[in-house]
Every structure is written in structure tokens, then in C-alpha cells.
N, C-alpha and C positions, 0 to 999 in steps of 0.2 A: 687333200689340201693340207698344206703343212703349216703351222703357225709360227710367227720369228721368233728367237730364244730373246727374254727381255736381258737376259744376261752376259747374253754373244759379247766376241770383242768391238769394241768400236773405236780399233786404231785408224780403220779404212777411212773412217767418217769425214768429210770435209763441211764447213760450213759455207754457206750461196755467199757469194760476192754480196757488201752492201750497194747499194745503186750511190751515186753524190745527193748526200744534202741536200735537199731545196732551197733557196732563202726566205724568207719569211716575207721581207717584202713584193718578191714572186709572187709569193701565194695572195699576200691581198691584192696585188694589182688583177689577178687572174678571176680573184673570187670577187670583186668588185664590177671586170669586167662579164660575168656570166650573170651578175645579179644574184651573189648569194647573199640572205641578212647577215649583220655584224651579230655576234656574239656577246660583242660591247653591253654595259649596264647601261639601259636609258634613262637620260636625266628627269626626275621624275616631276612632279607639277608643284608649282609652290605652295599650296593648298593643301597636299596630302598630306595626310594622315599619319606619314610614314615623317617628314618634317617638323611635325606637331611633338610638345613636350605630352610626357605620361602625364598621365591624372592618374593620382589614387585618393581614395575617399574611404573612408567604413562608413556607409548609408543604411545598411542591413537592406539592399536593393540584391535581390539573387537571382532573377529573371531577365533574360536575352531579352530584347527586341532586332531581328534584324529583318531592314529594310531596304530596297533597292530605291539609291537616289540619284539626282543630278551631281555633278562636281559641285556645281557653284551653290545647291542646298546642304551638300556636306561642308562646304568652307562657311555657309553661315550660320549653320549651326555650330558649328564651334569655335565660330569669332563671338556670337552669342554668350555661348556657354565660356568663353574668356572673359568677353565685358562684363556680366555676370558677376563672375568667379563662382561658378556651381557648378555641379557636377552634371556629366552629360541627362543623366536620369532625373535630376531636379528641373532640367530645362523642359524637360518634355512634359513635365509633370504642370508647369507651371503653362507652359503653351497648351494644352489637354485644356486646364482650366480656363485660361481666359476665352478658348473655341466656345467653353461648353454655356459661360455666359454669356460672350456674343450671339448663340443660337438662343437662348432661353427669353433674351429680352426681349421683349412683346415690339414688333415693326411700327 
């Protein structure tokens, strides 16, 4: 078996025909009609997180908690920690405490 020279001539060489363009509109009509998802950014919820301004704080607070919540317990926690004006770590701190003396106080 003989191998090709990588160095051979390539006047012979032709390049493939390009096939026409598609137009773009085409393609979404097509890909809408087949049922493919948009690619598009979806608009995201007004609640997130991602909406929300930063907080910075130095709390000397250096430990995660994370928790898997509902939407509407993640938007009131930090509508909370907005009417507040605390830090998300302070809120939790303070919610912990008034649990722990709702539980303590004799029924």
C-alpha cells in the first residue's frame, strides 16, 4: 500500500461547489415547523436572583448553607432580607432564633 506524498503537487486540486445559502428565515420557519427549541435566552422570573442587586457585607460569616427552595420562599427571603436591610446570613440567624423561642415557650 502506498502512502500520498503530503508534499505532491496540488495544481490538479479543485475545491466542491458551495451548495446556495440558506436563508435564515427558512431555517426558523422549518425548525419551528419540526418542533425544534429556540436557542433564544428565556426571559427569566422577576423574583430571581439573577434580577436582584449584590449584597456585600464583611460579617466574618465564612460557611455556605445551601438549600433547595420554592421560587416564592426564595423571593421572600429576600424581600425580607431587603425590608430588613441585612444580610442574607443575618436573616437566617434571626429567623433560627425566634423558631427556637417559639419552640421553647411552654404551650
Amino acid at each position: 500500500m502506498t502512502r500520498a506524498n503530503p508534499f505532491d503537487d496540488l495544481s490538479d486540486f479543485t475545491a466542491k461547489t458551495q451548495a446556495k445559502p440558506v436563508e435564515p428565515q427558512q431555517i426558523e420557519r422549518i425548525a419551528a415547523e419540526l418542533g425544534f427549541p429556540s436557542r433564544q435566552p428565556v426571559a427569566t422570573l422577576p423574583h430571581s436572583r439573577v434580577t436582584q442587586t449584590r449584597r456585600r457585607y464583611t460579617t466574618g460569616r465564612n460557611q455556605q448553607l445551601n438549600i433547595k427552595a420554592t421560587a416564592e420562599t426564595v423571593a421572600q427571603f429576600y424581600r425580607l432580607a431587603d425590608q430588613q436591610g441585612v444580610p442574607l446570613g443575618e436573616l437566617l440567624d434571626q429567623a433560627l432564633q425566634a423558631l427556637e423561642k417559639s419552640i421553647q415557650k411552654p404551650v
